[in-house]
C-alpha positions in Angstrom: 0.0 0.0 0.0 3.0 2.3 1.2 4.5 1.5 -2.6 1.6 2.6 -4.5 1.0 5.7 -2.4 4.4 6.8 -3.2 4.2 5.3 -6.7 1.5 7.5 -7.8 3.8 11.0 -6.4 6.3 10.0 -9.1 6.8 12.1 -12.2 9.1 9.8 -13.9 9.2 5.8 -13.0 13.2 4.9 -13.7 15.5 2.8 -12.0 16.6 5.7 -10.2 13.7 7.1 -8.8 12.5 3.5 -8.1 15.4 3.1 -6.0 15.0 6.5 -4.4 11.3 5.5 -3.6 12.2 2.2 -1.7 15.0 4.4 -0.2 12.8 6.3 1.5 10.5 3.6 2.9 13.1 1.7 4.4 14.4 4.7 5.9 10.9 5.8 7.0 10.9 2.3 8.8 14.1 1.6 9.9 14.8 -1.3 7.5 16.7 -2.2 4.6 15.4 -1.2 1.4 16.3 -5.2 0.4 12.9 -6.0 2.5 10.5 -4.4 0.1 12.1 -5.9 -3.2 10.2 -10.1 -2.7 7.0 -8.3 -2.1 6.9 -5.6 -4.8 7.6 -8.2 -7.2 5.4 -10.8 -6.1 3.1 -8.2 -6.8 3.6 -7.0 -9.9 4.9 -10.1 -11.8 3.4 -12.7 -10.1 6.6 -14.6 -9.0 9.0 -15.0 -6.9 12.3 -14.4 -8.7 13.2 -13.6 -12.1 15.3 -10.5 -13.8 16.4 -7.2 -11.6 13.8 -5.8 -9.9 14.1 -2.1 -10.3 15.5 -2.4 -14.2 11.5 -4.2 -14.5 9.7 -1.7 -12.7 11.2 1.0 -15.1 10.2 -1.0 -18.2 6.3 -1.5 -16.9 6.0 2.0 -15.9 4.3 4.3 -13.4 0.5 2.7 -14.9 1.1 -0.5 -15.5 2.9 -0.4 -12.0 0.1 0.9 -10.0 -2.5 -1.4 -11.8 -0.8 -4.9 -11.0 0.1 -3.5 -7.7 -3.8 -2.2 -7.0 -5.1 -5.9 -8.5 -2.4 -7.9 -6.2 -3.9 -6.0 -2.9 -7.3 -6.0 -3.4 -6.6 -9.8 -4.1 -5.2 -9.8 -0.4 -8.2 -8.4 1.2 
């Protein structure tokens, strides 16, 4: 939920600011930004592992992004 709240304030979905995003998070927690990466893309690809995380997010982009990650949590509730 913390993801796509923060998803949607982004101008520009690249590696960078995807990085910079989960950055903040983990600082705004107090954990690694390493925690959020099984999670994020469980959610938006459906799996477990596969290719670099953040060099995917920045080829779905900021839509696409929010869309898989809005169907994967109302999924959970």
């Amino acid at each position: 939920t913390e993801l796509a709240s923060k998803l949607e304030g982004l101008e520009e979905v690249t590696e960078e600011s995807m990085e910079a995003l989960f950055d903040q998070l983990a600082e705004e927690h107090g954990v690694k930004k390493f925690d959020y990466f099984p999670i994020s893309r469980l959610a938006v690809s459906g799996v477990g592992g596969g290719p670099d995380l953040l060099p995917m997010l920045a080829t779905l982009g900021k839509e696409r992004l929010l869309s898989r990650i809005n169907r994967y949590l109302s999924s959970k509730s």
